[in-house]
N, C-alpha and C positions, 0 to 999 in steps of 0.2 A: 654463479649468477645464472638464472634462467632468462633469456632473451629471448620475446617474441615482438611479433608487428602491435598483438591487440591484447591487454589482457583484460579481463572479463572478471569481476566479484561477483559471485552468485549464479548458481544455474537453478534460478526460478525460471517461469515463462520468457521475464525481458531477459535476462540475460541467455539463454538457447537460444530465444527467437534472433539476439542481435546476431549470433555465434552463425545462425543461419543464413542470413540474411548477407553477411561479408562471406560468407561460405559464397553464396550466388552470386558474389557481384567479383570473387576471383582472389579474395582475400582467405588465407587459409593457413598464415602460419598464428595461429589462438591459442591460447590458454587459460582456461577455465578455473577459478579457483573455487572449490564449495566445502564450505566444514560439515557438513552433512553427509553420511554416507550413501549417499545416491541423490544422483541429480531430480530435478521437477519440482520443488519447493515445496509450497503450501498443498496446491491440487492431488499431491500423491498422500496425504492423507485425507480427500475426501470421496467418500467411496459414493455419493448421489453422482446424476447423470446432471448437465446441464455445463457441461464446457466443450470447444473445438465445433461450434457450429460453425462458426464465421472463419477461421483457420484451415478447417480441415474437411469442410462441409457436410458435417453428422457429428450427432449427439454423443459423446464421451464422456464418464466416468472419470474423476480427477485420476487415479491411478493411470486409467490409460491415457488421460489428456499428458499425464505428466513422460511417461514414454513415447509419445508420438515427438513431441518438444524434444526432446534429451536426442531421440531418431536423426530429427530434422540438423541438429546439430554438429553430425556427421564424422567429420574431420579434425572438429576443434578437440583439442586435449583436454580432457576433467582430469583435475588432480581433488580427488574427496579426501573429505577429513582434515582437509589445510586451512589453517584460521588466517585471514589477515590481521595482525598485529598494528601496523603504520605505512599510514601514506607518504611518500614523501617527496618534494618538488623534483616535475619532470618524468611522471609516468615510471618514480619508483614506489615495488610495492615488499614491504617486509613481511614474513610468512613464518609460521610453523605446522610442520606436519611431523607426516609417523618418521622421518629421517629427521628430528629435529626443524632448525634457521633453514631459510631459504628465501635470495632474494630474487624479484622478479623485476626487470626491466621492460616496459614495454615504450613503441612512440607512442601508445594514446593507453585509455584504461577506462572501461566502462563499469562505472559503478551500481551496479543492481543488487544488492543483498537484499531487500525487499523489506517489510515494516513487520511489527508484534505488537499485539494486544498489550495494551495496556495494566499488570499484574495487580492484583490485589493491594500489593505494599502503595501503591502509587496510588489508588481510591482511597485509600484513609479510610477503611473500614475496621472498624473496632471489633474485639471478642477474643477467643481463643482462638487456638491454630489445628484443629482436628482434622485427620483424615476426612478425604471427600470433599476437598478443595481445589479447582483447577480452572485452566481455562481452555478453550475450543478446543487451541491443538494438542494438548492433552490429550482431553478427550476422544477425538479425533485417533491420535494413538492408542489408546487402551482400547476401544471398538475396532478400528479398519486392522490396524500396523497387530495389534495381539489378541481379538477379540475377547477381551475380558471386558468385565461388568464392573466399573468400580460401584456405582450404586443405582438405587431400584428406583426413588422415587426425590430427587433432585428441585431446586427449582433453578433458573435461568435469570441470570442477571442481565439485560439491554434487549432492544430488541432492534435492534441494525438485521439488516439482513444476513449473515453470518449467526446471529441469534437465530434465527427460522433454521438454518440449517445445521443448528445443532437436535434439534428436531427430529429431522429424518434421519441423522447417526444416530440417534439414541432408541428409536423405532426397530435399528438391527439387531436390539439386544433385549430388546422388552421393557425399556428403561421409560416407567411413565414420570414426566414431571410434573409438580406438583402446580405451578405458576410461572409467568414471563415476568417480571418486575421491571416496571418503566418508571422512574424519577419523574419524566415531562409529563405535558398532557395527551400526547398523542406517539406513536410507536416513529421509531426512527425510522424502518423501512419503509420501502411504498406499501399503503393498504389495496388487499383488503389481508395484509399477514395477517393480521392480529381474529379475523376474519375464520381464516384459516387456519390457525393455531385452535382455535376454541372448538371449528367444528369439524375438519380433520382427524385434528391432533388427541383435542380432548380438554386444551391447555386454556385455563384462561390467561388472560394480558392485564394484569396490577397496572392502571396509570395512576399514575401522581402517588408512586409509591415509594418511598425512601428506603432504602438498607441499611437499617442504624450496625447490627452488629450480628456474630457467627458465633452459635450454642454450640456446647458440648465438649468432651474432653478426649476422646480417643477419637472417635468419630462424632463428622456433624450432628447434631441433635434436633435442631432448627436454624432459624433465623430470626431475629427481631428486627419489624419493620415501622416504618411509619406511615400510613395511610391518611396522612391528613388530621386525624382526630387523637394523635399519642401512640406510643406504641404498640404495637400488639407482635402476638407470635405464629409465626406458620410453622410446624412440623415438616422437617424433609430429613433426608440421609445424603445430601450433598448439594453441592454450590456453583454454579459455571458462569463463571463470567466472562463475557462476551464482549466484541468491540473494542471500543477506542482505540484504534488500530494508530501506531506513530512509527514514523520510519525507523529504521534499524543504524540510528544514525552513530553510534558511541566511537566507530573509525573515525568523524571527520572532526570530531573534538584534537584539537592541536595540530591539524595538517593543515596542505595548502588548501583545500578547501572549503569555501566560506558557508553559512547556516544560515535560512532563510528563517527571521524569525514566526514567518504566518504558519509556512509548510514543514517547517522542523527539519528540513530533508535539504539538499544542496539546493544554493539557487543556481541559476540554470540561463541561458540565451535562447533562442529560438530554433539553432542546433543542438540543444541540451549539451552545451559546452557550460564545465563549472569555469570559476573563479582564475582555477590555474587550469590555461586551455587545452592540455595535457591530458584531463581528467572528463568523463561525460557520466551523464546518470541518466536514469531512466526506468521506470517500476514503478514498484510502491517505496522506494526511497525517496521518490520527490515529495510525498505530503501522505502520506499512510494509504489505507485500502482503496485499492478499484478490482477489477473483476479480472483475473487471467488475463481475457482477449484484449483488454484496455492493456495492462503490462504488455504483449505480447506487440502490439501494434508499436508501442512506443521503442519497445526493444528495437524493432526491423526501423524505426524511424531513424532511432540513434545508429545504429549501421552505417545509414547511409551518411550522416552526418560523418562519420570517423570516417569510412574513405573517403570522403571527398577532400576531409581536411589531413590525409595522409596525401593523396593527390596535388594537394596545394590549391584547394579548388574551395575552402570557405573562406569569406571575406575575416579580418583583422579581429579579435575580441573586440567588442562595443562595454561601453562604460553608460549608454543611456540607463538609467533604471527606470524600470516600473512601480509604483508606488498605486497602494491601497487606500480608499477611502470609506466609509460609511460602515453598512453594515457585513460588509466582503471578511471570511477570514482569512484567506489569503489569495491571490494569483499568482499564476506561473505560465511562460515565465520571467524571470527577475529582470533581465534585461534587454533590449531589444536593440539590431542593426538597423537603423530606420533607411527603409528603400532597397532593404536585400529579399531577397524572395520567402514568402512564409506557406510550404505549401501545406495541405489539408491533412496529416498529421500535426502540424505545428499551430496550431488554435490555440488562442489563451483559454486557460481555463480556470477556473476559480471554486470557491465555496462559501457558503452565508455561515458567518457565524451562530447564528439563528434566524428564526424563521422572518423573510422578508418580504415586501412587496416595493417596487418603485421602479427607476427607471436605472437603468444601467449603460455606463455612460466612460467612454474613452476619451481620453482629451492628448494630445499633442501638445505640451507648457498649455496655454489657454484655449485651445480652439481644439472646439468636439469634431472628432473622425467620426465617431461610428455611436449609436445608442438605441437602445430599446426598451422598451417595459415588460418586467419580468416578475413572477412570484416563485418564489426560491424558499427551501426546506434543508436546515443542516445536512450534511451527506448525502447529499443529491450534485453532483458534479454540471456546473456550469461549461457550456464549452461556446466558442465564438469565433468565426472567423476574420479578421480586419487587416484590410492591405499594405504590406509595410510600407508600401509607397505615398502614402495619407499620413506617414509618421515622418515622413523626410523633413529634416533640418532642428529637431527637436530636440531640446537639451533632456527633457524628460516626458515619462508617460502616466499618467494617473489611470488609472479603472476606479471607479465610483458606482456603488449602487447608494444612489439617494431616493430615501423613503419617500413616498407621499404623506 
């Protein structure tokens, strides 16, 4: 049995950052589990610049973002290529690696294995199964990780922002796409991508476009789509489908860890303590994608969260929940200590299941703490600050956004 103070799933951004962050505060006996072989997650396969501004105060390249992170980490042990298998009550975690079983005991265990694109099986897209089918991180690997070309002239399925930056991966290898296809009426990123896609890029943006089904028998051939008026065919030599990012959740299926049905990801308290208060998360395991520096903040938040409650210094788990209304897909997080301190990492944060406008709206059982009027857009992350001490005595907490 391995026994440490903390152990760590995942060395994306939250889970280094947290590894750093109890690193600084004097905590130093960690262990780091990653089935990957080499720490930094997502960011080391993407080779654009636009991470570690606000971390490391200059513009980095996900590769180097992802070694500054793994740097800062320092002390704590990575064991790569160790899969966790099961979690189990009391900060046990079962393992295998290149030695085989391996159990790890820790007093606490912060869960950050991080979220994946949502695969093709899981759209329910019809057709054959030909070469030149994938998604980001793929792609992502065949350009940065072995610069190979799988194909020339592609089209792009979502347009979330991770869409845009398949983009500029595919720019390092001459790779022109053919089209962006967006089901809605409008692109999920903030515009003006779609803007810049077209006049950058070269790429137009398909709205209201459906992807009935994938041509071709060795390799892609096309796709047929539906534009509103029946089918029709666009020509390309491959497929990338992008987005709908859902946490990495398929460990907390049968552990002591409960599943927040909005976020798919653990639910969570205001220290990002799960269920069983042994257990913390913090990433994109709580509700799918946000950007490195959002992981990376919440990492160092959860930190301080576990010493404090290795210290003896967090108050008792709370059983208040928080509960959703209207048009909210979900908030986080789950439960709340009403009257214990919520400092400026620790903001509710939420998201529109579609696109909203109204008034958004905290309530303590019946009587509103905190509200505002807000217009909110799928995947655009909601954040708010409200004083736990305005929740005291509350058997529960609603968030509402109700439409005008």
């Amino acid at each position: 049995m391995i026994a440490r103070d903390v152990i760590i799933l995942g060395a994306g951004p939250a889970g280094l950052a947290a590894a750093a962050e109890l690193k600084r505060l004097g905590l130093r006996d960690i262990a780091i589990i990653e089935r990957e072989a080499e720490p930094g997650g997502i960011p080391r396969h993407c080779g654009h610049v636009g991470f570690g501004l606000r971390e490391f105060l200059h513009l980095m390249t996900g590769p180097e973002y992802a070694r500054a992170v793994a740097a800062a980490a320092g002390a704590a042990s990575i064991s790569l290529g160790v899969t966790a298998l099961r979690l189990e009550p009391g900060a046990i975690v079962q393992a295998t690696g290149p030695h085989g079983g391996e159990t790890y005991r820790g007093k606490a265990v912060l869960l950050a294995m991080g979220a994946r694109e949502t695969p093709r099986s899981a759209r329910l897209v019809s057709g054959t199964r030909p070469w030149g089918v994938m998604n980001t991180g793929a792609l992502q690997q065949f350009v940065y990780l072995h610069g190979k070309r799988p194909f020339r002239r592609p089209v792009v399925i979502g347009t979330e922002l991770v869409s845009f930056s398949t983009l500029v991966t595919m720019r390092h290898l001459d790779i022109k796409p053919i089209a962006m296809i967006e089901a809605n009426n409008r692109i999920t990123a903030r515009r003006p991508g779609d803007l810049l896609a077209r006049l950058f890029f070269g790429v137009p943006v398909l709205l209201n476009t459906r992807l009935i089904r994938i041509l071709g028998s060795d390799r892609v051939e096309g796709v047929e789509v539906d534009l509103g008026g029946g089918p029709d065919r666009i020509d390309c030599d491959g497929v990338v489908f992008t987005g709908q990012f859902r946490p990495e959740n398929a460990l907390l299926a049968n552990s002591p860890v409960a599943i927040d049905r909005g976020t798919l990801g653990p639910a969570i308290d205001q220290y990002w303590r799960c269920s069983d208060p042994t257990y913390f998360a913090a990433g994109n395991l709580l509700r799918g994608i946000e950007t490195a520096g959002q992981c990376w903040r919440e990492g160092r938040a959860a930190a301080r969260a576990i010493a404090a409650a290795l210290d003896g210094k967090l108050p008792a788990p709370s059983a208040v929940p928080v509960q959703t209304q209207g048009a909210l897909k979900y908030v986080y997080p789950q439960r709340i200590a009403p009257g214990e301190a919520m400092d400026a990492a620790r903001l509710f944060k939420a998201r529109v299941a579609r696109a909203a406008s109204g008034t958004l709206t905290v309530r303590a059982d019946d009587r509103v703490v905190w509200s505002r009027g807000i217009s909110a857009l799928p995947e655009r992350r909601i954040a708010w600050p409200v004083a736990a001490s305005s929740l005291q005595g509350a058997s529960k907490v609603t968030v509402a956004l109700e439409e005008k």
